[in-house]
VEXLO-773529 format. One line per 8 residues: number of its first residue (from 1); for each residue x, y negated, z of C-alpha. Coordinates in Angstrom, 2 decimals. Example, Ala and Ser with C-alpha at 12.3 -4.5 7.8 and 13.67 -1.06 7.14 Angstrom:
2
1 = 12.30:4.50:7.80 | 13.67:1.06:7.14
END
This chain:
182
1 = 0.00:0.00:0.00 | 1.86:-3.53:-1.16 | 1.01:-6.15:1.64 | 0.58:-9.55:0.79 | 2.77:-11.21:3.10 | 1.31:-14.96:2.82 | -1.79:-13.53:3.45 | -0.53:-11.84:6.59
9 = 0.92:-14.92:7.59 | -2.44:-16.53:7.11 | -4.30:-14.51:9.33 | -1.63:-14.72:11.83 | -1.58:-18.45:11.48 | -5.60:-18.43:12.26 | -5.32:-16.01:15.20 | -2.19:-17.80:16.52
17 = -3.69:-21.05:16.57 | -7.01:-19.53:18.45 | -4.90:-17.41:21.12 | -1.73:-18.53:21.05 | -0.45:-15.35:23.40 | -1.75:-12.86:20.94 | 0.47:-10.02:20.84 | 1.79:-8.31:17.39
25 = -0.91:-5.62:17.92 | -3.63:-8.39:17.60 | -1.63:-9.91:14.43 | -1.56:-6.88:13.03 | -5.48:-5.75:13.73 | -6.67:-9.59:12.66 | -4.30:-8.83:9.08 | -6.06:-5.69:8.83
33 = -2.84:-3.52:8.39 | -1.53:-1.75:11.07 | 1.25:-2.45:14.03 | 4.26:-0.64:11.85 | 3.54:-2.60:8.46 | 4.09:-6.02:10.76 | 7.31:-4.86:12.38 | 8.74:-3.47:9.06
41 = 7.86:-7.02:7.66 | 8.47:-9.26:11.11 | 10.75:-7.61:13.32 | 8.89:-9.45:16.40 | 7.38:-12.89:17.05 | 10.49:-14.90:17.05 | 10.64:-13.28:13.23 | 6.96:-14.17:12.57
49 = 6.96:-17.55:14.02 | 9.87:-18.52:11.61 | 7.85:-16.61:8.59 | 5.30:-18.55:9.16 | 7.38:-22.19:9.48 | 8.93:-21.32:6.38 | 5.56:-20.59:4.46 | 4.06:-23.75:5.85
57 = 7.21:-25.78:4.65 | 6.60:-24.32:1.14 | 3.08:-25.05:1.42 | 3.08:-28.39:2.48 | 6.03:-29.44:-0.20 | 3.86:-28.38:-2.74 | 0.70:-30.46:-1.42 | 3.05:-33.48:-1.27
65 = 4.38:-32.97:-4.62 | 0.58:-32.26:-6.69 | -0.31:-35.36:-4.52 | 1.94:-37.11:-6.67 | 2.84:-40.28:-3.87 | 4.38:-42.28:-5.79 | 1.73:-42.54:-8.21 | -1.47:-44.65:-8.34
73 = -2.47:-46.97:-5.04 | -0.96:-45.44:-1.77 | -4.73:-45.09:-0.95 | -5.46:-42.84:-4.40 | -2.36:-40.73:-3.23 | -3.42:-40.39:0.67 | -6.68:-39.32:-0.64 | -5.07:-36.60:-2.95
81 = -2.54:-35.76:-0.27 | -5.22:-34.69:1.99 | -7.22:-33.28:-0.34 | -4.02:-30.98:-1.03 | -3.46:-30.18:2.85 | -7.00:-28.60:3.33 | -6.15:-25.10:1.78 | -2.70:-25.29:4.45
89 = -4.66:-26.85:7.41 | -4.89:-24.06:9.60 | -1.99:-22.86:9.28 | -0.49:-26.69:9.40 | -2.87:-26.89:12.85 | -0.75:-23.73:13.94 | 2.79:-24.97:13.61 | 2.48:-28.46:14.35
97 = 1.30:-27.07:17.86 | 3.72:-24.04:18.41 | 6.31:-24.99:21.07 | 8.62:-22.47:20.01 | 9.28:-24.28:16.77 | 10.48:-27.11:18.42 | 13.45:-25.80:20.59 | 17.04:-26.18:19.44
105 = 17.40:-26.49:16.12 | 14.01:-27.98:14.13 | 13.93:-27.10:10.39 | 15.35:-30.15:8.64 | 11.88:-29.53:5.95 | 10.08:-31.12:8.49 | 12.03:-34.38:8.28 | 11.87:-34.24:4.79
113 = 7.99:-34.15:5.03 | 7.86:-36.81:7.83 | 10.12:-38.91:5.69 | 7.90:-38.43:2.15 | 4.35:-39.24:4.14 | 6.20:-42.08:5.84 | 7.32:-43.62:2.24 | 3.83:-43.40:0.99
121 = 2.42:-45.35:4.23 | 4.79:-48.08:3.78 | 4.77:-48.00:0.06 | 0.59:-48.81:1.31 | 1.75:-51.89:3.89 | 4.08:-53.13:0.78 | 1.18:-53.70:-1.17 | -1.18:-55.31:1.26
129 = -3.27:-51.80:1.37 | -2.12:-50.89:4.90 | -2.06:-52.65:7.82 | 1.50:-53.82:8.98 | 0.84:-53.70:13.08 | 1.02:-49.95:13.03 | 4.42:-47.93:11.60 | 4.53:-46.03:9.11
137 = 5.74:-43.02:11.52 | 2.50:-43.72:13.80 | 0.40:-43.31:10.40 | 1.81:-40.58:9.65 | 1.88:-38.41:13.45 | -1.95:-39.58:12.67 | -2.39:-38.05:9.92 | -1.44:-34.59:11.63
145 = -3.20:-35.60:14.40 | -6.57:-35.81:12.08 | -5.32:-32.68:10.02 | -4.81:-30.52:13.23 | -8.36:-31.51:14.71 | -9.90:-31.03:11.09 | -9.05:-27.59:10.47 | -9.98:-26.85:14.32
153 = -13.09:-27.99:14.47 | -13.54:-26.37:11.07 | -12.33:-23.01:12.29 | -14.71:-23.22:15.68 | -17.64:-23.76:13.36 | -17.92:-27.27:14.80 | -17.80:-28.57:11.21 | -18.55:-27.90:7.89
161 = -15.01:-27.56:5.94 | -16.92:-29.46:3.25 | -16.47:-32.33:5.49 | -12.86:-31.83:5.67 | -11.63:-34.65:2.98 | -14.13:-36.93:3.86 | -13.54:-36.73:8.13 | -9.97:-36.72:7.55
169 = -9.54:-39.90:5.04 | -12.49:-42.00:6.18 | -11.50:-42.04:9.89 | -7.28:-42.26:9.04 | -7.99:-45.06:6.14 | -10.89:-47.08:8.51 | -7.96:-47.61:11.14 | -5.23:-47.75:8.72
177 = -6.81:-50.38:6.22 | -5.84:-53.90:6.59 | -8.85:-56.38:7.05 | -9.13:-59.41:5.34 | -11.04:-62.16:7.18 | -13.03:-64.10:5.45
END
């Protein structure tokens, strides 16, 4: 039987981010293959938390590059960048929350993400789209922020996942906009 190892790493990403002390017998059972086929793929958690980093680095360079940032208003881009996370929420919701991750050394992807988002927000206060008062780091920690809670509410049935583009970009762009006073 081949096993589809980004789907594995989905379903781990789901569970994980529901029960976060899930043991590999759980991963395996919620992947529907057995405890074996996950240790001959992930020789423990340290291995699947990494899998699963790396797939959600992958995942999340592709959003940001068929966003196309640099293209278009920083607004038309925002709203195609999140529009591009929803299929990686959950497992974005996972990582951005695992601890483990974040101990000693931190994949230098995740810079590389911060620091593409980060260009597009103040590519956005450049042009008068964006409001100044808040940095383009802030914008974009609030983005994940909305992401996270997004696919969370969306996975607890709180939400329709319909609503994900629309909750996500309307609340982010209503505080990041910059008024004009009339």
């Amino acid at each position: 039987m081949t096993v589809d190892r980004d789907r594995v790493l989905h379903s781990a990403a789901a569970l994980l981010t529901r029960k976060a002390t899930a043991t590999m017998d759980e991963v395996a059972k919620a992947a529907g293959i057995g405890r074996a086929t996950l240790h001959r793929h992930f020789a423990g958690r340290d291995a699947l938390i990494k899998a699963l980093e790396d797939l959600g680095i992958r995942e999340l360079y592709a959003a940001l590059d068929k966003a196309a940032l640099d293209e278009g208003t920083a607004t038309e881009a925002l709203r195609r960048l999140i529009a591009g996370s929803e299929p990686v929420a959950g497992l974005f919701a996972f990582l951005i929350t695992e601890n483990q991750l974040f101990e000693g050394e931190q994949n230098e992807g995740w810079d590389q993400i911060d620091a593409r988002i980060a260009a597009l927000f103040r590519r956005g206060q450049e042009s008068g789209e964006f409001r100044i008062d808040l940095g383009p780091a802030w914008l974009t920690d609030a983005l994940y922020g909305l992401v996270t809670s997004a696919a969370w509410s969306i996975q607890d049935g709180r939400t329709a996942s319909k609503d994900y583009q629309h909750m996500v970009a309307e609340l982010l762009l209503g505080g990041a906009r910059r008024s004009v006073e009339k």
